[in-house]
C-alpha positions in Angstrom: -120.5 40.0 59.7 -118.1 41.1 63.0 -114.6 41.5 61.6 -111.7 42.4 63.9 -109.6 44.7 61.6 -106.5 44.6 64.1 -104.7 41.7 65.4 -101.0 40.1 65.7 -100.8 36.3 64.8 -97.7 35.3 65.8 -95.7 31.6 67.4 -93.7 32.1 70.7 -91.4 29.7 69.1 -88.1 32.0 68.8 -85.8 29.2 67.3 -88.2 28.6 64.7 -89.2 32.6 64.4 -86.3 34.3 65.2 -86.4 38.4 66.5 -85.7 40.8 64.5 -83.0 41.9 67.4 -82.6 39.2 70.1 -81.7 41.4 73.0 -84.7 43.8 72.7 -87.6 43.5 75.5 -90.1 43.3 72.3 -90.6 40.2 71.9 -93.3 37.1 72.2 -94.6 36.0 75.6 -97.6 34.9 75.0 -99.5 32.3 73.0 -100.8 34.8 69.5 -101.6 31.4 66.9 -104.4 31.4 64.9 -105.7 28.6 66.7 -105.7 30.8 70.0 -107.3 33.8 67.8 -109.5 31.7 66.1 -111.1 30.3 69.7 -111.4 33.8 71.0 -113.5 34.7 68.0 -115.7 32.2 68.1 -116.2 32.7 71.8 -116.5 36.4 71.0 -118.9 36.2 67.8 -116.5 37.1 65.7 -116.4 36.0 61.9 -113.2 37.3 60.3 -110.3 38.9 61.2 -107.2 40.9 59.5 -103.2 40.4 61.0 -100.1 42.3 60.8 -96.7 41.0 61.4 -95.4 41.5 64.5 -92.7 43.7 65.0 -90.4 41.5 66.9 -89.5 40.0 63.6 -88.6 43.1 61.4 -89.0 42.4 57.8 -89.5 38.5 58.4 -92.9 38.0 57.6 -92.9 33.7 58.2 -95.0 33.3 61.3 -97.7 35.3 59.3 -97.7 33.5 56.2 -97.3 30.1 57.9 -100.0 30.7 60.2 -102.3 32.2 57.8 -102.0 29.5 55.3 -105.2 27.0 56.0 -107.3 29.5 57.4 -107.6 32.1 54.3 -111.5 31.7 54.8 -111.3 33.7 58.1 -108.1 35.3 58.3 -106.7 38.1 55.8 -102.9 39.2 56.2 -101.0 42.2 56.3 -97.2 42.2 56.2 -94.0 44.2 57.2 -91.1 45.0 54.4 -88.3 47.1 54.5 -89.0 50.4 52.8 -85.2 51.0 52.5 -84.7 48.0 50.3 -84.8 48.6 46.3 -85.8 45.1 46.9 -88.7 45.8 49.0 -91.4 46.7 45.9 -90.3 42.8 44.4 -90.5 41.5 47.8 -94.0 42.9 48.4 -95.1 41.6 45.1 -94.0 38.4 45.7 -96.0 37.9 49.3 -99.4 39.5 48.0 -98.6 36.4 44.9 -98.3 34.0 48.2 -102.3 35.5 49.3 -101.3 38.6 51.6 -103.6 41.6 51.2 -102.3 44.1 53.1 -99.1 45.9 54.0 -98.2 47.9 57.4 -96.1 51.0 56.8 -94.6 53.0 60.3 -91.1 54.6 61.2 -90.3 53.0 64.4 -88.8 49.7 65.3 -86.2 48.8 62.5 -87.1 51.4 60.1 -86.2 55.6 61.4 -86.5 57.8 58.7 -89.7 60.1 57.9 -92.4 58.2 56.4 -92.4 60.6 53.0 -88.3 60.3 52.7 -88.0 59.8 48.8 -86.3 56.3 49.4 -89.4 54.8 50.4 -91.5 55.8 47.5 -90.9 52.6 45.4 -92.5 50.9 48.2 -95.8 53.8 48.8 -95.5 53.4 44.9 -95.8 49.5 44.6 -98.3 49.0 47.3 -100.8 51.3 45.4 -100.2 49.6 42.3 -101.6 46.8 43.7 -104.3 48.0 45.2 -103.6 47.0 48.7 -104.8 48.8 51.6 -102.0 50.2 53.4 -101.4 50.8 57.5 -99.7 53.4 58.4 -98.4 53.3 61.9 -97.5 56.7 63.1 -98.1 59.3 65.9 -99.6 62.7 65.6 -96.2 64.6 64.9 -95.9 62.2 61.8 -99.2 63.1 60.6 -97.5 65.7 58.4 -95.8 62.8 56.4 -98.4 61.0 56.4 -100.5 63.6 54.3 -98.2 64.5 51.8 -98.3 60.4 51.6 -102.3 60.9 50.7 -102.3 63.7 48.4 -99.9 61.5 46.6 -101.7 58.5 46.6 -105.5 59.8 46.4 -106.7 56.5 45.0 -105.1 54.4 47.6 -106.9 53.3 51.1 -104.7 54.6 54.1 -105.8 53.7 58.0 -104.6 55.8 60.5 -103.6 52.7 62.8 -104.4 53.3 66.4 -105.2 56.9 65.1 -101.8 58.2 66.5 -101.7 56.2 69.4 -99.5 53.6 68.9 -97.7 52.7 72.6 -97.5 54.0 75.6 -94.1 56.1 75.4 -95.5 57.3 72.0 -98.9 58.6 72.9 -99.8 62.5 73.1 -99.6 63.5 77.2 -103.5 64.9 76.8 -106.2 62.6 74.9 -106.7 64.8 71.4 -108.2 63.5 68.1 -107.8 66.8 66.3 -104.7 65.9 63.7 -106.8 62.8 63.3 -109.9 65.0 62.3 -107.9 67.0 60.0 -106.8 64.3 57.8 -110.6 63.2 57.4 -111.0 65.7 54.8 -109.0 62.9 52.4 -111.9 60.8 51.5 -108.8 57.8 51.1 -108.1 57.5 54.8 -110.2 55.4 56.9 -109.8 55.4 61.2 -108.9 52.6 63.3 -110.4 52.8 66.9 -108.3 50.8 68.5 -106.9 53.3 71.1 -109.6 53.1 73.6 -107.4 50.7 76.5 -104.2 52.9 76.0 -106.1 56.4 76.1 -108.1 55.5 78.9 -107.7 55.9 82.4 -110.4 53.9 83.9 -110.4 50.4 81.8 -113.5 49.1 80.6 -115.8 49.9 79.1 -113.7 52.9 78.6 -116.3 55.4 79.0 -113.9 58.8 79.6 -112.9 58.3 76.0 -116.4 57.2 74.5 -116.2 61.2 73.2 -113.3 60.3 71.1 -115.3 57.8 69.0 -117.5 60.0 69.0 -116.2 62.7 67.4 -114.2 60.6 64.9 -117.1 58.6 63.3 -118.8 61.7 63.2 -116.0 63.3 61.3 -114.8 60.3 59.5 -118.5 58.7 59.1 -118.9 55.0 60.3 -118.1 53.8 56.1 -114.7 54.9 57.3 -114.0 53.1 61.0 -113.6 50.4 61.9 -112.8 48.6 65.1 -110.0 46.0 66.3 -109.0 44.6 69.6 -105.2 44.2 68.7 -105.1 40.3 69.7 -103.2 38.9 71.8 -104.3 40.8 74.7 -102.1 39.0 77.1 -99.2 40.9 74.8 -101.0 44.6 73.9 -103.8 45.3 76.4 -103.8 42.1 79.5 -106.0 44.3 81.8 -109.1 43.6 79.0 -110.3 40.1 77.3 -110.5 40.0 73.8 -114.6 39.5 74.3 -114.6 43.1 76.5 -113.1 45.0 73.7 -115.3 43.3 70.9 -118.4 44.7 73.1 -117.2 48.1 73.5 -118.8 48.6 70.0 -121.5 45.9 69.8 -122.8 47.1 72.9 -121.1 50.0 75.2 -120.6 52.5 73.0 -123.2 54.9 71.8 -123.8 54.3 68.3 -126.4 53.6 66.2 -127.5 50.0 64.9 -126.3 51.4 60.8 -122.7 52.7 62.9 -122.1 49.6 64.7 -122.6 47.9 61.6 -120.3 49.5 59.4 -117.4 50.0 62.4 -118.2 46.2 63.4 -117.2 44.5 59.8 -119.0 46.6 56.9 -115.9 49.1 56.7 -113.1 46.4 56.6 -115.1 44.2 54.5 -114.1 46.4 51.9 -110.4 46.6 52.9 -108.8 43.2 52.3 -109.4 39.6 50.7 -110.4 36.5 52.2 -110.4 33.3 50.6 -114.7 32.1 50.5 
């Protein structure tokens, strides 16, 4: 079982899915439906995948639902809600009802304050009573927010999406995994290697940062890594194909046949819900 644990399913269809905030650069420009991710996969090998709502459309979480409804067999979904709003806990509640499993948490884009400000607890607080694995999409210098976000929640699942490498203007200067190391001592958080195109500087197979992997599912242990190729790549990474990055760890990466299979779907198999 290959899952991609890390992809955006979204319509370029603006009218129908408007942006968040129409005069931002951010937005849609390439074809991200299903039916486009669902061809890749296939071409690929790939069985399942999991999606997250694209930021473009802030707390509007449509194009997600829409285009995972039909296709629950394969696709799992993680959503976006405003951590702000005493409404968000209801709101989340009511999507996980309409089959979502997952929720994305981060600072940037529409939402600025620290990831552990009190007014977003109802939120932390609502998402671990029901038991979704949550996303957290922050940089290193979060990392201190996002910990006293663990040792609240110990019986939650966290990811560490991109492990602190989210885009370019937010990624360290110098390749380092070592605030990403230090928060695998909470046996709640799992790793998400999706960082390889951005840390890089020589493009696949990405072998200059093959020592980051490395040292992460050696610190996290392959039960806790998992891969995804962050779909569309014509939107997030158009110097790879989608194929490229799913061989990085069925093939190119050093790793043995028990890693590859937890990091390849065994760790997210356990993360979210898909419909059999």
């Amino acid at each position: 079982m290959i899952i991609d644990a890390h992809t955006h399913v979204f319509l370029e269809d603006t009218d129908r899915y408007p942006l968040a905030d129409p005069d931002s650069g951010y937005r849609p420009t390439t074809d991200g439906s299903a039916a486009k991710l669902r061809s890749e996969m296939d071409a690929a090998g790939v069985d399942r995948a999991f999606t997250i709502t694209a930021g473009f459309y802030g707390w509007d979480n449509s194009s997600t639902l829409d285009e995972h409804r039909g296709n629950e067999s394969w696709l799992a979904a993680g959503v976006l809600v405003d951590p702000t709003s005493p409404d968000g806990p209801d709101t989340l509640s009511a999507l996980v009802d309409k089959g979502v499993s997952g929720i994305r948490i981060q600072r940037h884009l529409f939402y600025h304050r620290s990831l552990d400000d009190p007014i977003s607890t109802p939120l932390w607080t609502r998402a671990a009573d029901l038991n979704l694995t949550i996303d957290v999409n922050a940089t290193h210098e979060e990392y201190g927010s996002v910990e006293n976000r663990l040792k609240e929640f110990p019986n939650t699942r966290f990811i560490l999406d991109h492990c602190g490498y989210v885009s370019g203007s937010l990624a360290p200067d110098k390749n380092t995994i070592a605030p990403v190391v230090d928060l695998a001592r909470y046996p709640n958080v799992y790793a998400k290697l999706t960082f390889l195109p951005l840390a890089s500087d020589e493009g696949f197979p990405f072998r200059d940062v093959h020592w980051m992997v490395r040292d992460l599912v050696d610190a996290f242990g392959p039960q806790r890594c998992l891969f995804g190729t962050n779909f569309p790549q014509a939107q997030y990474s158009p110097n790879e194909s989608y194929s490229q990055l799913v061989e990085c760890f069925g093939e190119a990466i050093d790793l043995s046949e028990e890693e590859r299979g937890w990091i390849l779907g065994g760790t997210a198999e356990g993360l979210w819900k898909w419909e059999d």
